[in-house]
PyMOL CGO cylinders between C-alpha atoms (Angstrom):
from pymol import cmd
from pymol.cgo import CYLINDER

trace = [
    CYLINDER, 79.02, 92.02, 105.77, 76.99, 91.05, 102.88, 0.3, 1, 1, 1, 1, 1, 1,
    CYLINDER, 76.99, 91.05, 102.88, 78.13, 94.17, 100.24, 0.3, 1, 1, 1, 1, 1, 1,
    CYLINDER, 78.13, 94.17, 100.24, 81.86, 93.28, 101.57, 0.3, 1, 1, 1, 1, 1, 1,
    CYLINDER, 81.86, 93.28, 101.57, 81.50, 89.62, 100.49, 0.3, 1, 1, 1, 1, 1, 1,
    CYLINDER, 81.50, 89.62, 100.49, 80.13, 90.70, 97.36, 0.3, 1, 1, 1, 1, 1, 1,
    CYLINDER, 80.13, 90.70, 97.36, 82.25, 92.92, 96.94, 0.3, 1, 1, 1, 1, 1, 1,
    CYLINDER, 82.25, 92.92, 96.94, 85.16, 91.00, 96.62, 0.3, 1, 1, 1, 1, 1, 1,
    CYLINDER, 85.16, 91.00, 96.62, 83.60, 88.48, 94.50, 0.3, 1, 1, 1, 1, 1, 1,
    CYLINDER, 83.60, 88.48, 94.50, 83.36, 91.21, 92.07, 0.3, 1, 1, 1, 1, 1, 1,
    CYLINDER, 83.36, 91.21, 92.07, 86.72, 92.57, 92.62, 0.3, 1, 1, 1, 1, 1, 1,
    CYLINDER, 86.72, 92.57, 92.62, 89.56, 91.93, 89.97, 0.3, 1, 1, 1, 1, 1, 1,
    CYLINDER, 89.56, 91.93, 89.97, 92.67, 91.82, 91.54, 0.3, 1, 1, 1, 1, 1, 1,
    CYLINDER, 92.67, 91.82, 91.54, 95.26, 94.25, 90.70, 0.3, 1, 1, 1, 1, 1, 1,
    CYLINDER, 95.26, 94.25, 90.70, 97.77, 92.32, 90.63, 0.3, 1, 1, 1, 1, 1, 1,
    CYLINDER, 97.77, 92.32, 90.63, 98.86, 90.00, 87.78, 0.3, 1, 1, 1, 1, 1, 1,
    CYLINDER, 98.86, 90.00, 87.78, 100.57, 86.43, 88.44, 0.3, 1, 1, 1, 1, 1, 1,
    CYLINDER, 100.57, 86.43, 88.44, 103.08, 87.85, 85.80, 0.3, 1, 1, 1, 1, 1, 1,
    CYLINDER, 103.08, 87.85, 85.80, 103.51, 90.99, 88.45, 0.3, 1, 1, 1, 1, 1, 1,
    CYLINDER, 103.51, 90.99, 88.45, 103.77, 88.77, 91.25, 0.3, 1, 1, 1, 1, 1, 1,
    CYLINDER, 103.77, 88.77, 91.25, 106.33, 86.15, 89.90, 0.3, 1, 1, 1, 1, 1, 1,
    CYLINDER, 106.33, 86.15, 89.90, 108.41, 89.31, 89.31, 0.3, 1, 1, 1, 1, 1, 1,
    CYLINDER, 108.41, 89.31, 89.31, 108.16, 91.06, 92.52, 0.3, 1, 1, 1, 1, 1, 1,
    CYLINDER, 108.16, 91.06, 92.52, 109.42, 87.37, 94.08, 0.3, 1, 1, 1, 1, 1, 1,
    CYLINDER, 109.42, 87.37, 94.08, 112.18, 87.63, 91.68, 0.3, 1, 1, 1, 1, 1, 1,
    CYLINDER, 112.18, 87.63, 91.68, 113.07, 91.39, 92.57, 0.3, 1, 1, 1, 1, 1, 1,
    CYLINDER, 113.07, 91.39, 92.57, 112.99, 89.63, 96.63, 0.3, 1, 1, 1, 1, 1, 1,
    CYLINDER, 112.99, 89.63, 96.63, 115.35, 86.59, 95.64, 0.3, 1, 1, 1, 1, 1, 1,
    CYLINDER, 115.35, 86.59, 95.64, 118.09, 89.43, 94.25, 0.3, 1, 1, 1, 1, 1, 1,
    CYLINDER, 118.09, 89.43, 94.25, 117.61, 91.79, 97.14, 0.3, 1, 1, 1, 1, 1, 1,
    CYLINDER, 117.61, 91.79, 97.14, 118.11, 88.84, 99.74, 0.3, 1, 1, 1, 1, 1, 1,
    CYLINDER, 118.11, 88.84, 99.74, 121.01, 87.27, 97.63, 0.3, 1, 1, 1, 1, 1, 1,
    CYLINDER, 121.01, 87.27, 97.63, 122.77, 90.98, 97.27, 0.3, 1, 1, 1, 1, 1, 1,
    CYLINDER, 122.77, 90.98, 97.27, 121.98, 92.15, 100.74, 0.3, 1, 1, 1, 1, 1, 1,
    CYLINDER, 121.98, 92.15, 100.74, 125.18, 90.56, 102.50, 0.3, 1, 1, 1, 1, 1, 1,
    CYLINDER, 125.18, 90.56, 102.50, 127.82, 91.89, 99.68, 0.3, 1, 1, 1, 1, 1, 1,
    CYLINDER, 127.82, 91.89, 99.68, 126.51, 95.44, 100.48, 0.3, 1, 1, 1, 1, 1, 1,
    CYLINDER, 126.51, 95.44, 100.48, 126.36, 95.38, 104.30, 0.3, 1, 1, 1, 1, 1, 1,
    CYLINDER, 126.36, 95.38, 104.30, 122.88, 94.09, 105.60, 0.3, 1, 1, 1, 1, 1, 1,
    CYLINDER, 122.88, 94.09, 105.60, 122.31, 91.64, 107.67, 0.3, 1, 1, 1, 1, 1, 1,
    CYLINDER, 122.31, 91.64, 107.67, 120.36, 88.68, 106.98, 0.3, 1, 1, 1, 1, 1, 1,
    CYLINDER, 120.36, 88.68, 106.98, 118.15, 86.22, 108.65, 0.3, 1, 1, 1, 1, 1, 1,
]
cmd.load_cgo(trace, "trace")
């Protein structure tokens, strides 16, 4: 457990807030567009 806690204290992580604030973005659209072409929500 030891080299796994270390480990991720030495692990960058590969994603970037930028990435993240878009993939949320690319969610919001899919969600908003998903009823005008046919799928369910909720």
């Amino acid at each position: 457990m030891e080299h796994f806690l270390r480990a991720v204290k030495e692990t960058l992580p590969s994603v970037t807030p930028e990435m993240e604030a878009e993939y949320q973005a690319v969610g919001r659209r899919i969600k908003q567009e998903s009823g005008r072409i046919g799928f369910r929500q909720g």
